[in-house]
MILOTOR-779437 format. One line per 4 residues: number of its first residue (from 1); their letters; for each residue x, y, z of N, C-alpha, C. Coordinates in steps of 0.2 Angstrom, whole numbers, plus 5000, padded with zeros to 4 digits. Atoms other than C-alpha are relative to their C-alpha. Example, Ala and Ser with C-alpha at 12.3 -4.5 7.8 and 13.67 -1.06 7.14 Angstrom:
2
1> as> 5004/4994/5000/5062/4978/5039/5004/5006/5000; 4996/4994/4999/5068/4995/5036/4996/5005/5003
***
This chain:
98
1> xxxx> 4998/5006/4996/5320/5633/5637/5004/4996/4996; 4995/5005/5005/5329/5623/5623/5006/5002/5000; 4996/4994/4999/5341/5639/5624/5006/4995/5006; 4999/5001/4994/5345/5632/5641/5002/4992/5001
5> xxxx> 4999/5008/5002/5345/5613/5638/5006/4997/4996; 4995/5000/5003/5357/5616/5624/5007/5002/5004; 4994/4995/4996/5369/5627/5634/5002/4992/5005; 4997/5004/4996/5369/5612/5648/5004/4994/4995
9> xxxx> 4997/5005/5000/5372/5600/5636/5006/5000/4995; 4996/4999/5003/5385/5609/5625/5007/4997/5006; 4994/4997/4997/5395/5614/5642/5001/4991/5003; 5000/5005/4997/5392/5594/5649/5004/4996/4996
13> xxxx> 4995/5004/5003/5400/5589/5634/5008/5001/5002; 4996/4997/4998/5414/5599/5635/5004/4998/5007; 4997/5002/4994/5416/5596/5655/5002/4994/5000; 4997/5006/5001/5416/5578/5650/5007/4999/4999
17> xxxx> 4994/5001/5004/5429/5579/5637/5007/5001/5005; 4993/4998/4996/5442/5590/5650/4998/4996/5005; 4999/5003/4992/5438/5584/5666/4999/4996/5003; 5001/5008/5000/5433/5566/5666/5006/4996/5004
21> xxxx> 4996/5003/4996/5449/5561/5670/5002/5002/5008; 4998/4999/4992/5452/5572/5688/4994/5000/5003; 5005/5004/4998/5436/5563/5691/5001/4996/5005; 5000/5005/5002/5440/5549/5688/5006/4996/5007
25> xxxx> 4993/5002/4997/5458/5548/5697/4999/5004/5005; 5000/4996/4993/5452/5557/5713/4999/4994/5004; 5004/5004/4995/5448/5546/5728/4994/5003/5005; 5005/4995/4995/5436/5559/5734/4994/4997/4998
29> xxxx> 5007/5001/5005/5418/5553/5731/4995/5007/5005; 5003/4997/4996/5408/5566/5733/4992/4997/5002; 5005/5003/5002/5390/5564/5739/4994/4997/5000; 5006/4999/5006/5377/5566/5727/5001/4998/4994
33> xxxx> 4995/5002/5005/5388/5558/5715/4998/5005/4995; 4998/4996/5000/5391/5574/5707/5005/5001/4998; 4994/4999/5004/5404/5575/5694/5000/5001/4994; 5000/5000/5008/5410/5575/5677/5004/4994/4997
37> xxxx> 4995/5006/5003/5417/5557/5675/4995/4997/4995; 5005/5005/5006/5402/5550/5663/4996/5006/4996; 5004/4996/5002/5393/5561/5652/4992/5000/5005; 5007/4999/4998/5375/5558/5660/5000/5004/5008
41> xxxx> 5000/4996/4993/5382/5563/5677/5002/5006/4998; 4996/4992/5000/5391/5579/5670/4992/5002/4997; 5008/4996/5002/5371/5584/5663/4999/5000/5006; 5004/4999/4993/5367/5580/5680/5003/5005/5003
45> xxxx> 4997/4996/4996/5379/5590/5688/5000/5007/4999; 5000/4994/5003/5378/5604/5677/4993/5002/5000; 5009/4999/4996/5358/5604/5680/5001/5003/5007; 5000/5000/4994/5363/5605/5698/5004/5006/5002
49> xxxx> 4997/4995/5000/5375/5620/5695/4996/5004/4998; 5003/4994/5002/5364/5630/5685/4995/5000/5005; 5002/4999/4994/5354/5629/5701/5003/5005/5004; 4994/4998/4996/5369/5637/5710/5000/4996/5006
53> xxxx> 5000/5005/4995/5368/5622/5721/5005/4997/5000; 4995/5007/5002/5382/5610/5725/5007/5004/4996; 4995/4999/5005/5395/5621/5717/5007/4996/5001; 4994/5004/4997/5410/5615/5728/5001/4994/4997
57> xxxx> 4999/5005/5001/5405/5598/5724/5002/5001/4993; 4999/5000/5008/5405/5599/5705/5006/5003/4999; 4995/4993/5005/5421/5613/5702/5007/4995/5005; 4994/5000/4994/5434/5608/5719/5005/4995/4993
61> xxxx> 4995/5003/5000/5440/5591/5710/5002/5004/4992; 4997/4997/5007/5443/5600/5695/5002/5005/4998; 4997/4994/4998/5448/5615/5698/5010/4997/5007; 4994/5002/4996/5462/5606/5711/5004/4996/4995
65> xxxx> 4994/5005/5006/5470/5595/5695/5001/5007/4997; 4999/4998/5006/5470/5611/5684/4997/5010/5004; 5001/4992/4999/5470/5632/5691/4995/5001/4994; 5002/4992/5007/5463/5638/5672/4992/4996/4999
69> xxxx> 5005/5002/5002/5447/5625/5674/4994/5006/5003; 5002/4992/4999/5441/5642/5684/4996/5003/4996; 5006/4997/5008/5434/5648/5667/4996/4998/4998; 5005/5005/5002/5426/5633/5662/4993/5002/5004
73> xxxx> 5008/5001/4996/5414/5633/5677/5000/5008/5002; 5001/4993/5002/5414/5653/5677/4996/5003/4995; 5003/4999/5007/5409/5655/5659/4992/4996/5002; 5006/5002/4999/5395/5641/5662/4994/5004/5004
77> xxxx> 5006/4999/4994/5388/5649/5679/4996/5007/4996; 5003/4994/5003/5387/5668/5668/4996/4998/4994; 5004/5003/5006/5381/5660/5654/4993/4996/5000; 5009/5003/4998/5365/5649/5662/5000/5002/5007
81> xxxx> 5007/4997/4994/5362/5657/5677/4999/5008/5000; 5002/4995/5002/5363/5675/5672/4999/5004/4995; 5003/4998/5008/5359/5676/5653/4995/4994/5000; 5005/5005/5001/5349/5659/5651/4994/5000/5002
85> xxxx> 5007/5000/4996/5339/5658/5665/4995/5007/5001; 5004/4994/5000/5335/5678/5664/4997/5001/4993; 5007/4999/5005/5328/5675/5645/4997/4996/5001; 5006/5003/5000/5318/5661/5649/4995/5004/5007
89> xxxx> 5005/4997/4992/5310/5671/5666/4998/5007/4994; 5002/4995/5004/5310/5686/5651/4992/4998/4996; 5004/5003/5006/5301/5675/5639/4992/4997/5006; 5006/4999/4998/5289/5668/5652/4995/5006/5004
93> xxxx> 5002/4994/4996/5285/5685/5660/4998/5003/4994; 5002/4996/5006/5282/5693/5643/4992/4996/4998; 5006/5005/5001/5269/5678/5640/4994/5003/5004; 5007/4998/4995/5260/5681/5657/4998/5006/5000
97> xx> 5003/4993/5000/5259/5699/5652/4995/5000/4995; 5002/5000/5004/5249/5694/5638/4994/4998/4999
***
């Protein structure tokens, strides 16, 4: 679980750092305020992702300033929704085996 925690708050840093500004400069509001313009919202939003939920919102404005932002939010999705989330479902399924 910490595994999982880190990973969002590595990649929320990260999405802060690049993509804050085509946030920021959008007129779009999405809305569930859903973004990456403040750090506490990019946890949020990246919570909301590793859900597979809301992806459009969170990826579109940032993906429409910048084609290669594509990997950013691709690496994350393989990285916490089907290595993360599948050791923590390992890890507690091994327990209830037990």
């Amino acid at each position: 679980l910490l595994s999982v925690f880190m990973l969002v708050l590595i990649f929320a840093w990260g999405g802060f750092l690049l993509f804050s500004p085509s946030y920021t400069d959008s007129s779009d509001v999405t809305n569930f305020n859903v973004d990456l313009s403040s750090f506490p919202r990019a946890l949020q939003s990246l919570f909301v992702l590793l859900t597979c939920a809301n992806f459009p919102d969170v990826a579109l404005p940032a993906i429409s300033s910048s084609r290669l932002s594509v990997i950013f939010f691709v690496a994350f999705v393989v990285a916490g929704c089907w290595l993360a989330q599948s050791l923590v479902l390992a890890t507690v399924f091994a327990a209830f085996k037990e």
